[in-house]
PATITI-443767 format. One line per 10 residues: number of its first residue (from 1); their letters; for each residue z, y negated, x of N, C-alpha, C. Coordinates in nm, 2 decimals, padded with zeros to 4 digits. Layout:
residues N
NUM> A> Z Y X Z Y X Z Y X | ...
***
This chain:
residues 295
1> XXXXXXXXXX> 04.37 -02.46 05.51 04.46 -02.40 05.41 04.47 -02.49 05.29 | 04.46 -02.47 05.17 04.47 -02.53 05.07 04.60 -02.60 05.05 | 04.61 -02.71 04.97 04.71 -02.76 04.97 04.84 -02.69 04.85 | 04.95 -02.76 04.90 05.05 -02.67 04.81 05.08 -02.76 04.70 | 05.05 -02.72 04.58 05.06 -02.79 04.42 05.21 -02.84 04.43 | 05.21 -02.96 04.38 05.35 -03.00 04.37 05.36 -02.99 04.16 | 05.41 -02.90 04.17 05.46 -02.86 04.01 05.51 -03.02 03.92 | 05.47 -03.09 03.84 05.53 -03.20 03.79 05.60 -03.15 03.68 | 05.54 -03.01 03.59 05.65 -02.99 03.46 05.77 -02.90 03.51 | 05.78 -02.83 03.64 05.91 -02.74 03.67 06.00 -02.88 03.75
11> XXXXXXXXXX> 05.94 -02.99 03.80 05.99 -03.11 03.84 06.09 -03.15 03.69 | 05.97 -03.26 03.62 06.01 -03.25 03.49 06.14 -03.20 03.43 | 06.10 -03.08 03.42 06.22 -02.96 03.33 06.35 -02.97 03.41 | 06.31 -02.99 03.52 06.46 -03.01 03.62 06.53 -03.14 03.58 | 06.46 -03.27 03.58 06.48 -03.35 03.56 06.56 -03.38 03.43 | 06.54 -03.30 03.33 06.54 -03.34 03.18 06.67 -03.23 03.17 | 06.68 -03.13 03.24 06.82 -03.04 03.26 06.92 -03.11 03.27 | 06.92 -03.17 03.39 06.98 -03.31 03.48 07.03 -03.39 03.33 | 06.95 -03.46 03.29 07.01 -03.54 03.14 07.05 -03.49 03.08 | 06.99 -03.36 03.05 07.11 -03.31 02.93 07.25 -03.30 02.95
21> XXXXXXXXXX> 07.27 -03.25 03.10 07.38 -03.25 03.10 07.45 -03.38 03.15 | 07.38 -03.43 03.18 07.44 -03.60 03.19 07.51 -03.65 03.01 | 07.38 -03.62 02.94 07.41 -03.65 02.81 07.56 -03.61 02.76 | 07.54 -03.48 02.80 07.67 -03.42 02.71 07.80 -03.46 02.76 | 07.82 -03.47 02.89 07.91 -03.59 02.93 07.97 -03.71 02.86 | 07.89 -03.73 02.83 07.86 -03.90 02.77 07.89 -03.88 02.63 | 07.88 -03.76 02.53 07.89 -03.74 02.43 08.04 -03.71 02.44 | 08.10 -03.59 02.49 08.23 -03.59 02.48 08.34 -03.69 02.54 | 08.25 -03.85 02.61 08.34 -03.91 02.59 08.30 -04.01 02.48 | 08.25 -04.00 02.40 08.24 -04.05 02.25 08.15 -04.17 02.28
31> XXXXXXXXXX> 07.99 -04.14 02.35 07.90 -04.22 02.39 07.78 -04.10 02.37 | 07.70 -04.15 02.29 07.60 -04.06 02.27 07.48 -04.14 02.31 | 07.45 -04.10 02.39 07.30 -04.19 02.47 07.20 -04.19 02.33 | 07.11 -04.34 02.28 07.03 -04.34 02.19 06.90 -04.40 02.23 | 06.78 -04.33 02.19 06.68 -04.42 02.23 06.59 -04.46 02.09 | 06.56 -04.60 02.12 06.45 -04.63 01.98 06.31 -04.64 02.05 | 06.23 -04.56 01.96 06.05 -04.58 02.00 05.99 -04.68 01.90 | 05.94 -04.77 01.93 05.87 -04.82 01.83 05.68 -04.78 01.84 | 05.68 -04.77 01.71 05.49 -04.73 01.66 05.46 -04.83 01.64 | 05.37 -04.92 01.65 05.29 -04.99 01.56 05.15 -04.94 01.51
41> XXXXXXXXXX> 05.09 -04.92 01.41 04.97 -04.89 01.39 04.95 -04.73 01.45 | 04.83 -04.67 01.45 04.78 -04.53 01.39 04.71 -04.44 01.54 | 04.71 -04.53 01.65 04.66 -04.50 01.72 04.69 -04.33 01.77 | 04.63 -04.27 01.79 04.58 -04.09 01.80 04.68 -04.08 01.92 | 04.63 -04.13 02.02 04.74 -04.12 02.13 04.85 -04.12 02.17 | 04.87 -04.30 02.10 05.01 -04.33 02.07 05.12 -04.23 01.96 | 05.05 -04.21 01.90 05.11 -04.13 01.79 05.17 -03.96 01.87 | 05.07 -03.90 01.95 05.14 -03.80 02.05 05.19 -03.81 02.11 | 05.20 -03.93 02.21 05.30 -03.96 02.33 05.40 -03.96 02.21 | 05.42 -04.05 02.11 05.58 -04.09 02.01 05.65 -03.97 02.02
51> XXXXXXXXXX> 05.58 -03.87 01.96 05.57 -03.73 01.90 05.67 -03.68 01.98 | 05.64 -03.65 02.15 05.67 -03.58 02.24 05.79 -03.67 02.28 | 05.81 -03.79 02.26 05.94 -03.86 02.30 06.06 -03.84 02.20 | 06.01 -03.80 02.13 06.10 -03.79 02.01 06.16 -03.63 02.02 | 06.08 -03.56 02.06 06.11 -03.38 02.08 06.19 -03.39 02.17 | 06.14 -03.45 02.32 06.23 -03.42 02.44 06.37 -03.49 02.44 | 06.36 -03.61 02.35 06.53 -03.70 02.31 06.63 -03.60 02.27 | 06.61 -03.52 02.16 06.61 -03.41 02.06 06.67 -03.34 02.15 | 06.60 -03.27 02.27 06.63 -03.15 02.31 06.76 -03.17 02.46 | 06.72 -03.30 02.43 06.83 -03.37 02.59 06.96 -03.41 02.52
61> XXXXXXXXXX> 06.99 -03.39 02.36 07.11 -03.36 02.35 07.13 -03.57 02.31 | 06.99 -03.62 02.22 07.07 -03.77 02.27 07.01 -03.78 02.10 | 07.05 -03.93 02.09 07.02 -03.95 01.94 06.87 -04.07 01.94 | 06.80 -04.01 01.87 06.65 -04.04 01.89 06.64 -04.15 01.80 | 06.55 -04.23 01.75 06.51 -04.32 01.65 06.34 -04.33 01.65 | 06.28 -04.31 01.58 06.12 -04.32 01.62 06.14 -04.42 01.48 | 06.05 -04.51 01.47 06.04 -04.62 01.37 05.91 -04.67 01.39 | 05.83 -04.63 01.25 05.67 -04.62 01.33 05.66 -04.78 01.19 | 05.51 -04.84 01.28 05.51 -04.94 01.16 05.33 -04.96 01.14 | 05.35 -05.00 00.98 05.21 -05.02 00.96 05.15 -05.13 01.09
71> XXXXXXXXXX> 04.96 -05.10 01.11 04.93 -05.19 01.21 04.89 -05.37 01.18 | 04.93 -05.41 01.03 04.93 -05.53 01.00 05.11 -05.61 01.03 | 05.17 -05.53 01.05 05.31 -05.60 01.10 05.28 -05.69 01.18 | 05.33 -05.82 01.13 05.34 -05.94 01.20 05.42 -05.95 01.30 | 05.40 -06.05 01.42 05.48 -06.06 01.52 05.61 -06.08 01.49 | 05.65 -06.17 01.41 05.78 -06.23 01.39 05.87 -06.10 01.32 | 05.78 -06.03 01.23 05.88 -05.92 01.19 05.90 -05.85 01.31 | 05.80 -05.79 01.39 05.81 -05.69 01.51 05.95 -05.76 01.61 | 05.92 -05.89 01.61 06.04 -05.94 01.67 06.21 -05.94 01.60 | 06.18 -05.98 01.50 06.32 -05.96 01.42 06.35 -05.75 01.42
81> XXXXXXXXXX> 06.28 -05.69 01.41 06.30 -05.54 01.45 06.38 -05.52 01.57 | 06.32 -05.58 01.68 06.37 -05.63 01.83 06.46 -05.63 01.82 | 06.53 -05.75 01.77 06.66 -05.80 01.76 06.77 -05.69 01.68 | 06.70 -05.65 01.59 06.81 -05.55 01.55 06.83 -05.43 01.63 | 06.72 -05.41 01.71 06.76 -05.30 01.81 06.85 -05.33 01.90 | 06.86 -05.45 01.96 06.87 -05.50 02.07 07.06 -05.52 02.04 | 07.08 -05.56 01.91 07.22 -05.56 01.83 07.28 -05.40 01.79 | 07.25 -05.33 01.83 07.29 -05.15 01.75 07.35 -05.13 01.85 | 07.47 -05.12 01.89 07.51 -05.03 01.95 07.54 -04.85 01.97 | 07.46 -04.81 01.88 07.40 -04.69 01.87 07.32 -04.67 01.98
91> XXXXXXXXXX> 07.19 -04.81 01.99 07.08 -04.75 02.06 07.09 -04.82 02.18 | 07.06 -04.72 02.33 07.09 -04.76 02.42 06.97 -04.80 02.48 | 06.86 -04.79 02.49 06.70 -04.76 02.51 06.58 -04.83 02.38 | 06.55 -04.88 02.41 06.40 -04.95 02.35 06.28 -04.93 02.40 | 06.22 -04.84 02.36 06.05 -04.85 02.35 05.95 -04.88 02.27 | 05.90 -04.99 02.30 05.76 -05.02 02.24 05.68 -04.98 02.32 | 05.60 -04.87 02.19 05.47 -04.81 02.25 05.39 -04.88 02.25 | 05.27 -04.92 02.36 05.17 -04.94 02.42 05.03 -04.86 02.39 | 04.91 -04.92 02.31 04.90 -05.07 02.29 04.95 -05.10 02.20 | 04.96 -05.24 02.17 04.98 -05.30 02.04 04.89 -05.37 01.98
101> XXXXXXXXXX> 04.87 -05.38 01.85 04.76 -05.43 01.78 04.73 -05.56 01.84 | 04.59 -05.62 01.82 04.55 -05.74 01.90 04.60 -05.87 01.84 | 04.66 -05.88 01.73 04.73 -05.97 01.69 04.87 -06.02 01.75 | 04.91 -05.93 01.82 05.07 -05.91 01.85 05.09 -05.93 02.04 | 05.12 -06.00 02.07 05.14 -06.05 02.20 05.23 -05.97 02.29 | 05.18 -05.89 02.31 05.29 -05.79 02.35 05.39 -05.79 02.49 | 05.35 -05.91 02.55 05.45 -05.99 02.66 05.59 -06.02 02.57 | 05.58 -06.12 02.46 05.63 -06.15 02.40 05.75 -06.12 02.34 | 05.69 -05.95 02.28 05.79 -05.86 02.23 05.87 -05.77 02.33 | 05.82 -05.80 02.49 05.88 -05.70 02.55 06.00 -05.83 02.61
111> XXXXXXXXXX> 05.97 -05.91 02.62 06.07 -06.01 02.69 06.17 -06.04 02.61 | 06.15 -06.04 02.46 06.28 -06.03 02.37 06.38 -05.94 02.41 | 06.32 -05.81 02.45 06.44 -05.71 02.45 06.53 -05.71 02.56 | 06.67 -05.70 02.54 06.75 -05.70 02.66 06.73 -05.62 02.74 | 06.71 -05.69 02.86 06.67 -05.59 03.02 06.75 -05.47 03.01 | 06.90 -05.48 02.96 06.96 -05.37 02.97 06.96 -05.27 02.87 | 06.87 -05.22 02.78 06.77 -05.19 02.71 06.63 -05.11 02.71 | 06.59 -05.17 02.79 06.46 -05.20 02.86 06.43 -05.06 02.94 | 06.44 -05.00 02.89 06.43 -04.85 02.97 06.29 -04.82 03.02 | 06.17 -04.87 02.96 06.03 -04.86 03.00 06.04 -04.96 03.12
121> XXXXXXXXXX> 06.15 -05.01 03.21 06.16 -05.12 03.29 06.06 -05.23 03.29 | 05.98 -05.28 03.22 05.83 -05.41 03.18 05.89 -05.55 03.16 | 06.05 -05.58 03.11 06.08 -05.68 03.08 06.09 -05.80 03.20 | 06.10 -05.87 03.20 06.04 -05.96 03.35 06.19 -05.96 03.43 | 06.27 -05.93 03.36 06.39 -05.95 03.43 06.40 -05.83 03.52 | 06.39 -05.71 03.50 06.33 -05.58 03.55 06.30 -05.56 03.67 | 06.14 -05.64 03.65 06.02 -05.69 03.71 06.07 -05.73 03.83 | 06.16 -05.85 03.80 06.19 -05.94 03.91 06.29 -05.87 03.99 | 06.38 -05.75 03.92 06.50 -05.69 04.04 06.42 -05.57 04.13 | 06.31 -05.52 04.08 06.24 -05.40 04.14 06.17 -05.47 04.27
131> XXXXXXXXXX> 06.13 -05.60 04.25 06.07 -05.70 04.33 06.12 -05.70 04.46 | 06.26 -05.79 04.40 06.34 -05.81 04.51 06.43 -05.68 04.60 | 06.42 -05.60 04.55 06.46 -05.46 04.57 06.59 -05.41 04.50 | 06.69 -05.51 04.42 06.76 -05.46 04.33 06.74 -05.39 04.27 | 06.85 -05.25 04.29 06.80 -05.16 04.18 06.91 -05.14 04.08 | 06.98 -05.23 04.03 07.01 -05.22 03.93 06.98 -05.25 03.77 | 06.85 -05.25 03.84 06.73 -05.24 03.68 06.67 -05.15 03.66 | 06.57 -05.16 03.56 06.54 -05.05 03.52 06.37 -05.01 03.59 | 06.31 -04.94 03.67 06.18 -04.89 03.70 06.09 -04.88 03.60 | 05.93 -04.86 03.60 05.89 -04.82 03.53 05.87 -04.68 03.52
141> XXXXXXXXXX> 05.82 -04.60 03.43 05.90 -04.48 03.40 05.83 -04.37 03.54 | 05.63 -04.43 03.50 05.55 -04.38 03.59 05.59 -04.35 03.69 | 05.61 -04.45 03.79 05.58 -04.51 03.96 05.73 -04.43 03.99 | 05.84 -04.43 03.89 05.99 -04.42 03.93 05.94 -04.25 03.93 | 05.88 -04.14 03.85 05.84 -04.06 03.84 05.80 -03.99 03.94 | 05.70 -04.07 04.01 05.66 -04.00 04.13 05.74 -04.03 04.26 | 05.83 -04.14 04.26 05.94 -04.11 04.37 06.01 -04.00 04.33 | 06.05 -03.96 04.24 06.14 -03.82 04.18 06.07 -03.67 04.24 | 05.94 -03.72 04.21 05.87 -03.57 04.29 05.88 -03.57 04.40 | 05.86 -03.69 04.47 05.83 -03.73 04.64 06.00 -03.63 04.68
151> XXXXXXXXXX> 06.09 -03.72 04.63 06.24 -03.67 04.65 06.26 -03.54 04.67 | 06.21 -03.49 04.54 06.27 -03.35 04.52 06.17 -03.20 04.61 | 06.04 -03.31 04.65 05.99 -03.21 04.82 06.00 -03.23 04.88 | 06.09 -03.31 04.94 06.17 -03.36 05.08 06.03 -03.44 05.16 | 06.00 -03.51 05.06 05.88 -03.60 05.13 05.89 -03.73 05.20 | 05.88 -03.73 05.34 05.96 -03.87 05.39 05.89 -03.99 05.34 | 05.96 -04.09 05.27 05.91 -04.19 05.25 05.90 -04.28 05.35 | 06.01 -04.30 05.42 06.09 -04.37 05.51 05.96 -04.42 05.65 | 05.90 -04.49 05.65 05.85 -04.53 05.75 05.66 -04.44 05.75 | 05.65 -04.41 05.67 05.55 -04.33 05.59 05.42 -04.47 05.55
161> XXXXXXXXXX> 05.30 -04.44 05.61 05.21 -04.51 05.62 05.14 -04.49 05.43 | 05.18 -04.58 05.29 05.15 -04.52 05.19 05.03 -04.62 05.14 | 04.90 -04.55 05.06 04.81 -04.65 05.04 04.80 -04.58 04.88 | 04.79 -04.71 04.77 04.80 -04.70 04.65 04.64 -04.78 04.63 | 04.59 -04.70 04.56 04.47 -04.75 04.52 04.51 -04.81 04.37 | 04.49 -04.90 04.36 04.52 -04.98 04.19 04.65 -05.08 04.19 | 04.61 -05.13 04.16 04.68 -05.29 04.12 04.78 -05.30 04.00 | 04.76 -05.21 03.86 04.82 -05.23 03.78 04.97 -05.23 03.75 | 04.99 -05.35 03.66 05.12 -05.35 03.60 05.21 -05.28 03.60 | 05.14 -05.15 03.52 05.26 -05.05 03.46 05.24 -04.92 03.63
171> XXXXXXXXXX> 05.18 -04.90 03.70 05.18 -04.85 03.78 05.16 -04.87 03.93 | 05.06 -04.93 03.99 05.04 -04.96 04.09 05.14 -05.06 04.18 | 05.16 -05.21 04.12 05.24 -05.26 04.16 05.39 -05.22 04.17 | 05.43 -05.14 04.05 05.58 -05.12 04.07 05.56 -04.99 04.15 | 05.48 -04.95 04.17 05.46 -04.81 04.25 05.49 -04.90 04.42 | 05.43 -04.93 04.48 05.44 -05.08 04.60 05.59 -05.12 04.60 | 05.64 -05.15 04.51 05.76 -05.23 04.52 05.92 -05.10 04.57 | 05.85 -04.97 04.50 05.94 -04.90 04.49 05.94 -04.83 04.65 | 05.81 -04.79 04.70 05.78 -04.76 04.81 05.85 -04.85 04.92 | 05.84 -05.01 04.92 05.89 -05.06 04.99 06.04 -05.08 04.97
181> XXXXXXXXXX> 06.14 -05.01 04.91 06.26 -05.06 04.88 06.29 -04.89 04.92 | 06.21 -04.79 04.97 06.22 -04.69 05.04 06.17 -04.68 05.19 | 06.12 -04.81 05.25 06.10 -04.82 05.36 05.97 -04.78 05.41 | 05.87 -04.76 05.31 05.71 -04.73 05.35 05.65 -04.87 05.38 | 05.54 -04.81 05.47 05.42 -04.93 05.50 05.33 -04.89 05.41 | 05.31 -05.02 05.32 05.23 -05.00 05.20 05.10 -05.10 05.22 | 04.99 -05.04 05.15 04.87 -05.10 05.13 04.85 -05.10 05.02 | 04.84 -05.18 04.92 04.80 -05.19 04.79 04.60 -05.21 04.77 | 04.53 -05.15 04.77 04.36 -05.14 04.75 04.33 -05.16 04.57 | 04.21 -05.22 04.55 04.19 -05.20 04.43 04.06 -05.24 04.40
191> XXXXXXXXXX> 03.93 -05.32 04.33 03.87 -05.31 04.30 03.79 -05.41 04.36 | 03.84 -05.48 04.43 03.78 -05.55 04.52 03.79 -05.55 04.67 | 03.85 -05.43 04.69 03.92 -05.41 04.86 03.77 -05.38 04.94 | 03.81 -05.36 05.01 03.63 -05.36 05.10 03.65 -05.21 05.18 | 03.59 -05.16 05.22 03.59 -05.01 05.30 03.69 -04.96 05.25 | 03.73 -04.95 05.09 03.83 -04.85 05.06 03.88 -04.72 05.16 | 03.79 -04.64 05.17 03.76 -04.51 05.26 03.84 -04.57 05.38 | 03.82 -04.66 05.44 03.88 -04.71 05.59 04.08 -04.69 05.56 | 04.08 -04.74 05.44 04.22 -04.77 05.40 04.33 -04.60 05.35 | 04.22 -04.55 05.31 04.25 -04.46 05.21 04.31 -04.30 05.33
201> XXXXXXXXXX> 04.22 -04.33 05.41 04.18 -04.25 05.53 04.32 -04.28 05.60 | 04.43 -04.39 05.61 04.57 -04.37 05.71 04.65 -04.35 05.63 | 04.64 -04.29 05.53 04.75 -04.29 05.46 04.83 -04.17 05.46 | 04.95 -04.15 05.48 05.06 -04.04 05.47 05.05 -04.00 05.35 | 05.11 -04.09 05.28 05.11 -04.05 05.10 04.98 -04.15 05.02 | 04.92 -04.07 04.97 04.79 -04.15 04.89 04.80 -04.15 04.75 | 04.82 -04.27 04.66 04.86 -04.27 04.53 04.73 -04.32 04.49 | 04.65 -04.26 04.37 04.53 -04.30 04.33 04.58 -04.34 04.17 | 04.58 -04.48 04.12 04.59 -04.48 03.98 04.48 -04.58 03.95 | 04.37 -04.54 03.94 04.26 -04.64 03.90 04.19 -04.64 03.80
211> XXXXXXXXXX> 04.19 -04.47 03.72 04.18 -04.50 03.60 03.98 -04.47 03.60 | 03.95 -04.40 03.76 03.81 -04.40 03.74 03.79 -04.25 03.81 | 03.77 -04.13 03.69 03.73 -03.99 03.69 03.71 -03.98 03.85 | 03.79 -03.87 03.89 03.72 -03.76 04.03 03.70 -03.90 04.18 | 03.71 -04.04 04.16 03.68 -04.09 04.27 03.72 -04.11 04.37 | 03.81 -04.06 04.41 03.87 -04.04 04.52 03.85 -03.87 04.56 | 03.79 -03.88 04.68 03.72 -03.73 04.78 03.80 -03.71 04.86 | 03.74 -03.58 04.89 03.84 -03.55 05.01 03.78 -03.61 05.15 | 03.68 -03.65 05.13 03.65 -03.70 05.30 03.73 -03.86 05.28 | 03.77 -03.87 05.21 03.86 -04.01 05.21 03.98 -04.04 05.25
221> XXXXXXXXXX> 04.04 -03.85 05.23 04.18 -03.85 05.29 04.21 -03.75 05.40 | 04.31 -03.84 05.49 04.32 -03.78 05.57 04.41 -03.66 05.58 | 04.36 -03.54 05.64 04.43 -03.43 05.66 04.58 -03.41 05.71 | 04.62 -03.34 05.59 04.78 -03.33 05.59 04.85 -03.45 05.53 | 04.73 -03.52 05.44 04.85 -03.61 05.37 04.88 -03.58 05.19 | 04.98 -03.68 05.15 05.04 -03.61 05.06 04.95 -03.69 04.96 | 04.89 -03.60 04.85 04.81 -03.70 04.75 04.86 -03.67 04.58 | 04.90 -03.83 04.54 04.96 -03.80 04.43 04.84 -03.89 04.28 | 04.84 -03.84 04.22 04.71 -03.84 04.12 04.76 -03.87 03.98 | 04.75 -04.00 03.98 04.86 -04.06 03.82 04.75 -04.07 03.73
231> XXXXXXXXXX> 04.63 -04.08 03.80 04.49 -04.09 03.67 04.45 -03.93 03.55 | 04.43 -04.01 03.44 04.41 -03.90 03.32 04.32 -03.93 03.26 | 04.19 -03.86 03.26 04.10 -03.88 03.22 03.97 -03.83 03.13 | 03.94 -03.82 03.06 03.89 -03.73 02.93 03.74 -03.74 02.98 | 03.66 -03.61 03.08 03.57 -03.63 03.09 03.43 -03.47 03.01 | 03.36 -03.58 02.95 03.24 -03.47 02.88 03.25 -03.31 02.94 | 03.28 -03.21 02.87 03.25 -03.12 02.94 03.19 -02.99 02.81 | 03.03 -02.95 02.78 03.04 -02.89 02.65 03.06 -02.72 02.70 | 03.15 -02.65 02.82 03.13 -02.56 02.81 03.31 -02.53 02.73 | 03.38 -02.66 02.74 03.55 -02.68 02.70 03.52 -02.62 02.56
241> XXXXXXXXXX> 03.64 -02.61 02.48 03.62 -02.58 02.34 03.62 -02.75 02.28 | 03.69 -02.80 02.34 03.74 -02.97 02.25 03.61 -03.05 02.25 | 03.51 -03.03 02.43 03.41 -03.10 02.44 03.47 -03.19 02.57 | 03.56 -03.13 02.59 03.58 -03.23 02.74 03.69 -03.19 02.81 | 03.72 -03.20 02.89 03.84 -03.14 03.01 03.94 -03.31 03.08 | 04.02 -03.25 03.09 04.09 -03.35 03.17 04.11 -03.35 03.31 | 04.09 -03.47 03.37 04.08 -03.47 03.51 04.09 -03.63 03.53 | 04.19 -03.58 03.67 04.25 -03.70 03.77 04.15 -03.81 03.76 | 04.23 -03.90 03.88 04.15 -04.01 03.97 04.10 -03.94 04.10 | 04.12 -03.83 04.11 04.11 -03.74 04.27 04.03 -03.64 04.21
251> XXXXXXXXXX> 03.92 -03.59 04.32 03.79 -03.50 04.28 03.93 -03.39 04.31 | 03.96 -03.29 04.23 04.06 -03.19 04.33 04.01 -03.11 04.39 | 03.90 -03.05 04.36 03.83 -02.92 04.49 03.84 -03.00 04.63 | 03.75 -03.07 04.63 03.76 -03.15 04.78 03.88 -03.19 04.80 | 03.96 -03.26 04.78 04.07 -03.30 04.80 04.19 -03.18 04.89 | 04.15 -03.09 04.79 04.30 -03.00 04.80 04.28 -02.96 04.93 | 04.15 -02.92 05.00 04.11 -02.86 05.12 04.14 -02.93 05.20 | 04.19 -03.05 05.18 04.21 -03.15 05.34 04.39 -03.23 05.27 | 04.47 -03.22 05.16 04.56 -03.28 05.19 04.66 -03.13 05.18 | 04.79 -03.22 05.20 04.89 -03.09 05.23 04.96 -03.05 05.09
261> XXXXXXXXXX> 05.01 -03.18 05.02 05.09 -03.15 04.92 04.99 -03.23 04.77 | 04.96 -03.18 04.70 04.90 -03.27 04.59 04.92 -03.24 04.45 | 04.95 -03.31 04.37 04.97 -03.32 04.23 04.86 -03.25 04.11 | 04.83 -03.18 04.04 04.70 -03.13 03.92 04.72 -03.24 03.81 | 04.59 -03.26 03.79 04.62 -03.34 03.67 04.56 -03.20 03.55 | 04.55 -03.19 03.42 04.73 -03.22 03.40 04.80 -03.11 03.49 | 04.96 -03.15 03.44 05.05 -03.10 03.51 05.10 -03.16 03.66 | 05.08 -03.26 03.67 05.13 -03.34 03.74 05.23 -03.46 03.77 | 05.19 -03.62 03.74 05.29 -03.68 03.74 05.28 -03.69 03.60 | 05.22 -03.67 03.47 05.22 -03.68 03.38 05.35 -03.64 03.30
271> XXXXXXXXXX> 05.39 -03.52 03.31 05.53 -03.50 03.27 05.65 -03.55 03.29 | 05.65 -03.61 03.46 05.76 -03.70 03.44 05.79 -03.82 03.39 | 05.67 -03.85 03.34 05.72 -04.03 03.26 05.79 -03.98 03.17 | 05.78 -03.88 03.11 05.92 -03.89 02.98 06.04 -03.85 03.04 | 06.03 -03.74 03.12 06.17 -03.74 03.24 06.21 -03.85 03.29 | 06.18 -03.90 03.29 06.21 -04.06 03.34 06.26 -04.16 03.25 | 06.18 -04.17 03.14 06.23 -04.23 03.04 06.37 -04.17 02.96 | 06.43 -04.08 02.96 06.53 -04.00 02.95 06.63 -04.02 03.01 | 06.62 -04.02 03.16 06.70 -04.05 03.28 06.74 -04.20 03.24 | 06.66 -04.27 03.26 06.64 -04.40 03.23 06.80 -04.48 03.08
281> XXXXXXXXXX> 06.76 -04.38 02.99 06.76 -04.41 02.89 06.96 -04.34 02.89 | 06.97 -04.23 02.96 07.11 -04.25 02.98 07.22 -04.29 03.05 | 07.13 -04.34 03.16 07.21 -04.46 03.24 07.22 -04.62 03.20 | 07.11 -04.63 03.08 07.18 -04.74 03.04 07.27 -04.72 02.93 | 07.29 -04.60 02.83 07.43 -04.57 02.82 07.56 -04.55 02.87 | 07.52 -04.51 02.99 07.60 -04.51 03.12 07.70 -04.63 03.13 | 07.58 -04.78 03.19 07.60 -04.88 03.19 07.72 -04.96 03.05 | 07.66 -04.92 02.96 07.71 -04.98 02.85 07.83 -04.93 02.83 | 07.84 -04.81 02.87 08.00 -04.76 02.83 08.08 -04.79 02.97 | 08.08 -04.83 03.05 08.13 -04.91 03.14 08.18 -05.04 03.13
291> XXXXX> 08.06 -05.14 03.05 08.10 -05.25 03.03 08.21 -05.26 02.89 | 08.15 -05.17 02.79 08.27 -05.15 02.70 08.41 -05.13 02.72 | 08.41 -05.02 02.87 08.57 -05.00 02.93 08.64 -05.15 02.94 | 08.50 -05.20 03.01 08.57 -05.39 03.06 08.60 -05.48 02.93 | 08.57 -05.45 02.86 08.57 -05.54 02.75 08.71 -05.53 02.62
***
């Protein structure tokens, strides 16, 4: 039997309901949740992702700031920008979009910003509580994204054999960290792991973020597990109108036929990183108007 699609945008839309009315809470106690995006430079992609963070802020009922900047902006301005964000108590949330021009160190500029702030959770202080399993930081928007779908299909995490193919920063790792602060046996695989297939094959829940078209099959995974597919990927296709179609890190024909529950790319975990970033972004309003009560 084919597997059953785990919806990411009726996830999503649930998710983003959830805020609004979180938000409006927070508004009529004279706390309007604010998020700042920062642009640097012209990039096509970056400029759509902005686009869509700025609409869904908009419609969650919060007060948005997009602040795009030429791609010759110096570090030291980009950092003094920082700082002013970081000083507004208007704005509860800071995003700098990813990438940043090659001049601009972009460690740098994320470690300025107060963790409590820090809504894309990347700042090292973050880093270090997601680690330790404190969760009174912030996640990254991804990895936190797909525990929200896991959640909301009653997917046991809990002692759940989970193998993540990919290593990276912004997903793989905090994807591992989050799993084990839910009590899974995790395997982290990545581009030097040896008999991938051996690994990929015991996994309960299989998270593919590698960022390399269709490569993960279904003779890789084992039957009846849950496969979640964070890869997005622009591959040639001249029968598409654009000239190319988008597709996972998971081949999905083969796949679907042997796992139980699995994600579409699109339409998958892709919609909840801004659900997340939202959620994210009014709990540390949350936070703030709390400490305000204390102060």
């Amino acid at each position: 039997m084919p597997a059953e699609l785990i919806d990411g945008v009726a996830i999503a839309r649930d998710v983003r309901e959830d805020v609004a009315r979180e938000a409006a809470t927070l508004v009529a106690q004279g706390i309007r949740p604010g998020l700042a995006v920062v642009l640097v430079g012209d990039d096509p992609a970056s400029a759509v992702y902005v686009r869509a963070k700025g609409k869904a802020t908009e419609e969650a009922g919060m007060h948005g700031e997009t602040i795009r900047l030429p791609a010759e902006t110096s570090q030291a301005d980009l950092l003094s920008l920082v700082d002013r964000l970081n000083a507004d108590e208007t704005i509860h949330g800071i995003l700098i979009q990813s990438p940043l021009p090659k001049h601009i160190d972009y460690q740098s500029i994320i470690a300025r910003l107060k963790p409590e702030k820090d809504v894309d959770g990347f700042h090292p202080v973050n880093a270090g509580k997601l680690l330790i399993g404190d969760r009174s930081g912030f996640a990254p928007c991804t990895p936190a994204g797909v525990m929200e779908m896991l959640r909301r299909k009653s997917v046991a995490v809990k002692g759940a054999e989970c193998v993540i193919v990919g290593r990276s920063t912004i997903v793989g790792r905090p994807m591992a960290a989050l799993m084990i602060q839910d009590d899974a046996t995790v395997t982290v695989c990545h581009s030097k792991t040896r008999d991938l297939a051996s690994h990929t094959r015991r996994a309960d829940i299989l998270v593919a973020a590698i960022g390399r078209p269709r490569f993960i099959t279904g003779d890789m995974v084992r039957p009846g597990a849950v496969v979640i597919d964070v890869g997005i990927n622009r591959v040639s296709d001249s029968r598409a109108k654009q000239g190319y179609v988008l597709v996972g890190d998971v081949d999905f024909p083969s796949t679907c036929e042997v796992a139980s529950l699995i994600t579409p790319v699109p339409g998958g975990v892709g919609p909840m990183t801004i659900a997340m970033l939202l959620k994210n972004t009014v709990r540390a309003a949350t936070m703030a108007g709390r400490l305000g009560h204390r102060q």
